[in-house]
C-alpha positions in Angstrom: 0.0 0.0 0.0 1.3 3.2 -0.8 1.5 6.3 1.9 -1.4 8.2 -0.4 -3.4 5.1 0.0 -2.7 4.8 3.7 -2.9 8.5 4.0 -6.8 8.3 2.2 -7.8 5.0 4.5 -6.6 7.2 7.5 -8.6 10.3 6.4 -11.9 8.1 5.7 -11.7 6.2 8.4 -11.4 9.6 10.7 -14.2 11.1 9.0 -16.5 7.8 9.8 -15.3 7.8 13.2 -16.7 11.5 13.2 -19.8 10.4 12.0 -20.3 8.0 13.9 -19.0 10.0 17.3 -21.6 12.9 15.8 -25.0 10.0 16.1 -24.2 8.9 18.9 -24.6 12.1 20.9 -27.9 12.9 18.8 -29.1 9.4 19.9 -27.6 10.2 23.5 -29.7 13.3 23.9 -32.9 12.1 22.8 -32.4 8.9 24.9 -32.0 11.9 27.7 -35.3 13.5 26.2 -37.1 10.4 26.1 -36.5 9.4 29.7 -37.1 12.9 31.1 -40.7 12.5 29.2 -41.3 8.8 30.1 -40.8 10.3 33.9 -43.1 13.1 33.3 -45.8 10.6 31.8 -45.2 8.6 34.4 -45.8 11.0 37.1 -49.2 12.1 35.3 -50.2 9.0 35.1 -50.0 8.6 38.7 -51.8 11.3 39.2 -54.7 10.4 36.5 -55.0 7.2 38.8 -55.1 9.0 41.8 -57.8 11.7 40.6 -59.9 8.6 39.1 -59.9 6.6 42.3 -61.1 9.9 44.0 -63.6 10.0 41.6 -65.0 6.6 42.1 -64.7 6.7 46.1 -67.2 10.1 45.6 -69.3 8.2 43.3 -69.7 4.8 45.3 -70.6 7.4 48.4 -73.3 9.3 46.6 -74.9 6.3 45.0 -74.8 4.8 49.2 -76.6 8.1 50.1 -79.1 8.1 47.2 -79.6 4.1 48.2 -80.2 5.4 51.7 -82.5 8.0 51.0 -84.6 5.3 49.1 -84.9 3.1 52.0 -85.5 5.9 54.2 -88.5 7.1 52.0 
């Protein structure tokens, strides 16, 4: 192999490694966006959950009272 040759491997194989180096901190920060949104969906989840088993408890209470005021009548 001749030094141009080695010289032109060299300078392609530095320019993929600069690609490659360039992806992988694209794909780094939306793996860092991803999870900061995965815990945000998470936490609204929760909170979804927790409003809906409110809900429910107020629901199952008002339908004791109505079912109270029946018998009562």
């Amino acid at each position: 192999m001749s030094k141009i040759n080695q010289s032109f491997d060299i300078k392609e194989l530095e320019d993929k490694l600069d690609e490659l180096i360039k992806r992988y901190s694209v794909v780094q920060n939306e793996n860092v966006t991803l999870k900061v949104k995965q815990d945000e969906l998470v936490k609204e989840r929760a909170k979804l959950v927790e409003k809906t088993n409110l809900a429910r408890t107020r629901v199952e209470a008002m339908i004791g009272r109505l079912k109270a005021m029946e018998h009562d009548s």
